[in-house]
N, C-alpha and C positions, 0 to 999 in steps of 0.2 A: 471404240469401247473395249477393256479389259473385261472380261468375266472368266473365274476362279468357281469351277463347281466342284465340289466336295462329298463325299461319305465318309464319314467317322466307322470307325468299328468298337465294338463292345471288347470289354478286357480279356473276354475269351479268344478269340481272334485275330488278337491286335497283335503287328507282327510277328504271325505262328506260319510258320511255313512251312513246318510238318515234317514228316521220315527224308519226306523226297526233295528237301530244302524249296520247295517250289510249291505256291498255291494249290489246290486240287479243287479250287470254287472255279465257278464257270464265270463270264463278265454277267454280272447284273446289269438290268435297261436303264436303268433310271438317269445316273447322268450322260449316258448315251443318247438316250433319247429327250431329254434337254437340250443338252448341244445342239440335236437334229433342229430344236423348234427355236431357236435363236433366230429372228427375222434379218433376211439376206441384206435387208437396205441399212442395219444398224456396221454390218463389215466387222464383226466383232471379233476380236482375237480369245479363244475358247482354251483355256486348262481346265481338264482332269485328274484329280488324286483319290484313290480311293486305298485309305489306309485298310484295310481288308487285306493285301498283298504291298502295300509299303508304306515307311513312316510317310507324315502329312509333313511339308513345308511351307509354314507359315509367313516365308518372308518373300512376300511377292508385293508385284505391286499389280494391282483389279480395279476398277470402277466399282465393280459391282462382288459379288461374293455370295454364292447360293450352295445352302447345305441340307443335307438330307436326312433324314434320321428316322426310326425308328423304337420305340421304348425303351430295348436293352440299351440305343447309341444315343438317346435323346441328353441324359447327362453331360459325356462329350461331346456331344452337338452343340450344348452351352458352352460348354469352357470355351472350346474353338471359337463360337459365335462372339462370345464377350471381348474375349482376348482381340480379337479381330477388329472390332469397333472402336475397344478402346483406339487401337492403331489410328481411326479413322475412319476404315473402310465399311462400307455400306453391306448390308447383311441380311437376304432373305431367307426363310428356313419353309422346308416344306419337307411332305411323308408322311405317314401314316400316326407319328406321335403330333407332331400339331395339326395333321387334321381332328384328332380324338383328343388334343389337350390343345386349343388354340388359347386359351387366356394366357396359360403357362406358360408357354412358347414366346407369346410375344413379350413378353419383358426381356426377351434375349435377342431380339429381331428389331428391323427397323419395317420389315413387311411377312408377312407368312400369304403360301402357298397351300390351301387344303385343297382336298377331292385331288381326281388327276389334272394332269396341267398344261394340256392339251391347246386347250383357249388362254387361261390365264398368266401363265407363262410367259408369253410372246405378248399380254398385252400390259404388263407389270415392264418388262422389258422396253417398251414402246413411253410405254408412263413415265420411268426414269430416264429414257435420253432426251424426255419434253421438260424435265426438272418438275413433273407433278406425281411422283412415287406416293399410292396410295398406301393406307396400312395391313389391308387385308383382300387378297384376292381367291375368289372361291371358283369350282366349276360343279357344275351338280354331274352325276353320274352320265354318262354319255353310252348311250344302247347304240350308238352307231359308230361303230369302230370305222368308219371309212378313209380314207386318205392320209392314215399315221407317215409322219415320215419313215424315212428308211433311219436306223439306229449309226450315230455315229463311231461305229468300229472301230473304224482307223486313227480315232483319238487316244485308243487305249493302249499302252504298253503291254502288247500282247503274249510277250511273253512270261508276265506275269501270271498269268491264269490257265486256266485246264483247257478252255478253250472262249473265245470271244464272242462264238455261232450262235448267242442266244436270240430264243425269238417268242414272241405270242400273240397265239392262233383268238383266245377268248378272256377275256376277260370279269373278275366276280367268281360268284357262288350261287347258287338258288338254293343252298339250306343253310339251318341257323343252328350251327352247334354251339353248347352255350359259351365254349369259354372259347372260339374261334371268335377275332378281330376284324377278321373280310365282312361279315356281313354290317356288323357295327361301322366300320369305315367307310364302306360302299355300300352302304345303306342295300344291302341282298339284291343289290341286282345280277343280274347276267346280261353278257354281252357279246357276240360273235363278230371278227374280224371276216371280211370277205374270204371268199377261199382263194380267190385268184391273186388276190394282195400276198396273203402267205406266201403263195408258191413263187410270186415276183420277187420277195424278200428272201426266199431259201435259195435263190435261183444265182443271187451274189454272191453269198458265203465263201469265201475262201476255204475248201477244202468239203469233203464229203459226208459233216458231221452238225449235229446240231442238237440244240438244248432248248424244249419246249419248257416255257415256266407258269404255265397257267395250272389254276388253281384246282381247276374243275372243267378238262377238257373234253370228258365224254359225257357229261350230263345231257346235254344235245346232242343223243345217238345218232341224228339223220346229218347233221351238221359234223359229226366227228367219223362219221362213213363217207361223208362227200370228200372231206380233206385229207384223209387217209387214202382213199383213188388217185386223187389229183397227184398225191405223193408218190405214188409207185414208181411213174418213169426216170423219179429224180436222180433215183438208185443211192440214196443219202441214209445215214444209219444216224438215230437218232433215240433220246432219253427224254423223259418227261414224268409229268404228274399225273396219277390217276385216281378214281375210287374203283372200291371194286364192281363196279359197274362193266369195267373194259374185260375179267374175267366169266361176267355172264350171259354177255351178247359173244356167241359162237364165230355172226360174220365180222362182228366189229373186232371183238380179238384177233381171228384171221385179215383181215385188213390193216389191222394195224402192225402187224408182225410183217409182209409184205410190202408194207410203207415203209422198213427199215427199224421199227422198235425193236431197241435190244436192252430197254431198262425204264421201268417206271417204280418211281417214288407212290408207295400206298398209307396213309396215316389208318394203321388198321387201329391204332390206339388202345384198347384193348382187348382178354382174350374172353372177357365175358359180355354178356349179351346185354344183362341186368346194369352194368356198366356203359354201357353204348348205348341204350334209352336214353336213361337217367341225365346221359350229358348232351342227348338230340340227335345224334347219331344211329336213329333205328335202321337206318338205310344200308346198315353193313348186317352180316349175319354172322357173327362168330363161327360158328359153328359149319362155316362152309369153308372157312381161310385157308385149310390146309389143301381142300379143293383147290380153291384160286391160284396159289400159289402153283400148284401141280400143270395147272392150266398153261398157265404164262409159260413155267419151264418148256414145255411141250411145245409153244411155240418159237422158243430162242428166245424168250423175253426172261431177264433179271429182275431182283424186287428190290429196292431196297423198302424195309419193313420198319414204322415208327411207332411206335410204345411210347404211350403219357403215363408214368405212375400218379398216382391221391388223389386218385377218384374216392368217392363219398363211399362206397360202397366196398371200395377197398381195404384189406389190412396188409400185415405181413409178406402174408404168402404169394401173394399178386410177383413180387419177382421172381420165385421158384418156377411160377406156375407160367411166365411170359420166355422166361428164358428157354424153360422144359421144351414149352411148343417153337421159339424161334429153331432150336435143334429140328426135334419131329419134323418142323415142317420144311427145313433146310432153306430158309430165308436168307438169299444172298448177302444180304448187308441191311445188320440192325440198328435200327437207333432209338436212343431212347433219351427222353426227357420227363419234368415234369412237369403237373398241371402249373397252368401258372396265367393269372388272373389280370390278364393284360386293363388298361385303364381303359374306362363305360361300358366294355363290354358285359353281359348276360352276368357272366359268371362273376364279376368285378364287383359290380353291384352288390350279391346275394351276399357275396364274402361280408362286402365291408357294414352290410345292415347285420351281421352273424355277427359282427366284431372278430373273424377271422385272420384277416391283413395284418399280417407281422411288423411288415413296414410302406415305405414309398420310394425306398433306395432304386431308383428306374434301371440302374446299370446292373442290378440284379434279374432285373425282370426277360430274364435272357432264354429262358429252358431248361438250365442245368442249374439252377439254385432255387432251393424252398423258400417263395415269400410269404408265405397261407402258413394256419393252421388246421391239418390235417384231421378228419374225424375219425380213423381208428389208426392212428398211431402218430409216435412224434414226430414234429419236422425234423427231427436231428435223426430217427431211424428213417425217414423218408430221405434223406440226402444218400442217406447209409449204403441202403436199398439200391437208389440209381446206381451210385457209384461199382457195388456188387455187379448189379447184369452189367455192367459196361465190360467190367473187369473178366467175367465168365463168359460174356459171348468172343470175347476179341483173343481170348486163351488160342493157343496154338492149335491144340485139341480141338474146338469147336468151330474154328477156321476151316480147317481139315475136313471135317465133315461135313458141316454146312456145304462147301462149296462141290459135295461129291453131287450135288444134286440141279450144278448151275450147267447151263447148254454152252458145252465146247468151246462155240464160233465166241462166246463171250467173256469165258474164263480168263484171259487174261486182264480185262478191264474190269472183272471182281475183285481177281487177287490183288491188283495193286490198292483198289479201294481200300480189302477190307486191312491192310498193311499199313491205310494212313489212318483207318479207324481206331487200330491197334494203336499208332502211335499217340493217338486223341485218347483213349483212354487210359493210359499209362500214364499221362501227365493232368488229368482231370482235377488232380486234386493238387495239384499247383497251380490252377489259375481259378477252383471254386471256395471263395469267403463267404460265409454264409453269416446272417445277422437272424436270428432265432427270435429273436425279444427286443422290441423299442420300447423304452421306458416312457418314452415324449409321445408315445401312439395315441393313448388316450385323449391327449391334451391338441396332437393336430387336425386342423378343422381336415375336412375333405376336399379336396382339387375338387374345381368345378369344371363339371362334365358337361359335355355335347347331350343337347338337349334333342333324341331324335322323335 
């Protein structure tokens, strides 16, 4: 058996290989960890493409053909999918847009994949070489991370990417921010991988680096103290995701800095408080961030720091007022996006009963383009907005400063960062089209939603 797995990328994205002519994205699991769950007795011959760091070649020959997608990629996940069948070839699609739009998805598919694909994967693949390919395979959430295969690496043209070492320790979320997709997709659960499994999977890795991609790795303090131990002797230096949770536990922070963190991703989203309610996020405290941040430096840990503009409660001044504090508080590496109203989710919902929703252009629904109507200002000075802090924090000046405040041993793996940041904002507005006004909005029914 031929199988051909695929990720499309969004028009942002799509062959952008940045300052450094070379990806600066880390490898994503997804079709790595497919590959891994391909059953040994089908002998299957396994491609990977993942147009994110190179065009997609469509002209192969597969049995099979499994694509991945996500709402900004689910548009070109169709064409690809269409185009492909026409050909002939057989076409399942799975991720996080058909698990949260599966009607929509299947008229492009000959099977879809929702929830993760642990179980269903290998038994969709068993199904097709019995010639009984069903049309929908599910897996419900799985609290028991046990026995993941190991990621298949060495299928990836690795020198495409920043680094291959990616890996995760937990899985989910246990809160419900409104306009976050994890809890809606994974129905909020959480889920902890062994500790010892981790440390087996870190223990292969070519080279002494690694890239946690979990969503919410310190919300099980006593579980992200055990595996931060176990980490010490690996002597491996490593980047991940955090809330600020990992800045208010004293021994967790010191154990994680120990462990070899030298950088975590924080969605402080924004700098007011009354804003981080309002969207479920009480669990952050504005008003301590420049604390946190201060914290992390102190232990050789970097930030990078993420900002959502058009919050409800926002006007204008919300970018003066984010940019001021990313200075002040000398936030390694910012980023900013805005809200944006992913499908069934919390926030998706409210919009489209407000008659909000601009449009349902999916290849928009990316981060960096206005698909809402904002309640104190327009989508058109909301675009404005983003694109301003992009423009202001990536300034030579505020480079300069920002990074007077980053720890030595790490400096060099900010600067180049914030050097491809620079080069991402400097071309922002060559690859964002923004659509303001659908005349046909009124008159289109609503996609029908996962009913959870």
């Amino acid at each position: 058996m031929k199988i051909q797995l695929l990720s499309p990328a969004g028009d942002i994205h799509r062959n952008s290989t940045g300052i450094f002519k070379r990806s600066l994205r880390y490898a994503p699991l997804t079709l790595t960890t497919l590959a891994a769950l391909v059953p040994d007795e089908l002998q299957a011959e396994i491609t990977l493409q993942d147009e994110g760091v190179e065009p997609l070649d469509l002209d192969f020959s597969a049995d099979l053909v499994g694509i991945t997608a996500i709402t900004g990629t689910s548009l070109r996940a169709y064409e690809i999918a269409d185009e492909l069948r026409s050909r002939g070839h057989t076409v399942v699609l799975g991720g996080v847009h058909p698990t949260l739009m599966p009607e929509e998805a299947a008229d492009h598919a000959d099977a879809l994949v929702t929830g993760y694909a642990e179980t269903s994967w290998p038994q969709l693949l068993r199904d097709f070489a019995d010639g009984r390919l069903a049309p929908h395979y599910a897996l419900p959430f799985d609290r028991q991370l046990r026995g993941l295969p190991i990621a298949r690496r060495d299928m990836l043209k690795q020198r495409r990417y920043a680094t291959v070492n990616s890996i995760e320790a937990t899985r989910g979320c246990p809160h419900k921010c409104e306009f976050c997709v994890v809890p809606t997709a994974w129905h909020g659960t959480y889920a902890r991988r062994p500790v010892e499994e981790v440390i087996a999977e870190l223990q292969t890795f070519a080279g002494r680096h690694a890239v946690f991609i979990d969503l919410s790795p310190v919300e099980d303090v006593a579980y992200a103290k055990s595996l931060y131990r176990a980490m010490i002797p690996l002597k491996i230096r490593w980047v991940g995701l955090a809330t600020t949770r990992l800045a208010e536990d004293e021994e967790l922070l010191k154990l994680a800095a120990q462990s070899g963190c030298r950088g975590v991703l924080i969605g402080f989203e924004s700098v007011d408080q009354q804003t981080l309610n309002g969207t479920r996020k009480h669990f952050h405290q504005a008003d301590r961030y420049a604390e946190y941040v201060k914290r992390l430096h102190d232990h050789g840990i970097g930030i990078q720091g993420c900002f959502v503009f058009g919050f409800d409660d926002e006007d204008e001044s919300v970018f003066e007022r984010t940019v001021e504090f990313v200075d002040r508080a000398k936030i390694d590496l910012p980023r900013y996006a805005v809200v944006t109203p992913f499908p069934a989710t919390p926030l998706y919902r409210r919009l489209q009963a407000e008659g909000r929703l601009l449009h349902r252009k999916w290849s928009l629904y990316d981060v960096e383009h206005v698909v809402f109507e904002p309640k104190r200002m327009t989508p058109e000075r909301l675009q404005a907005g983003l694109q301003w802090s992009w423009e202001q924090s990536y300034s030579w000046s505020s480079i300069g400063h920002r990074l007077t405040g980053a720890p030595w041993s790490i400096l060099p793996l900010w600067l180049s960062t914030n050097l491809g940041y620079r080069f991402f904002a400097r071309h922002l507005p060559d690859k964002t089209q923004c659509v303001y006004r659908d005349p046909a909005m009124p008159a289109v029914a609503a996609p029908e939603l996962v009913q959870l």
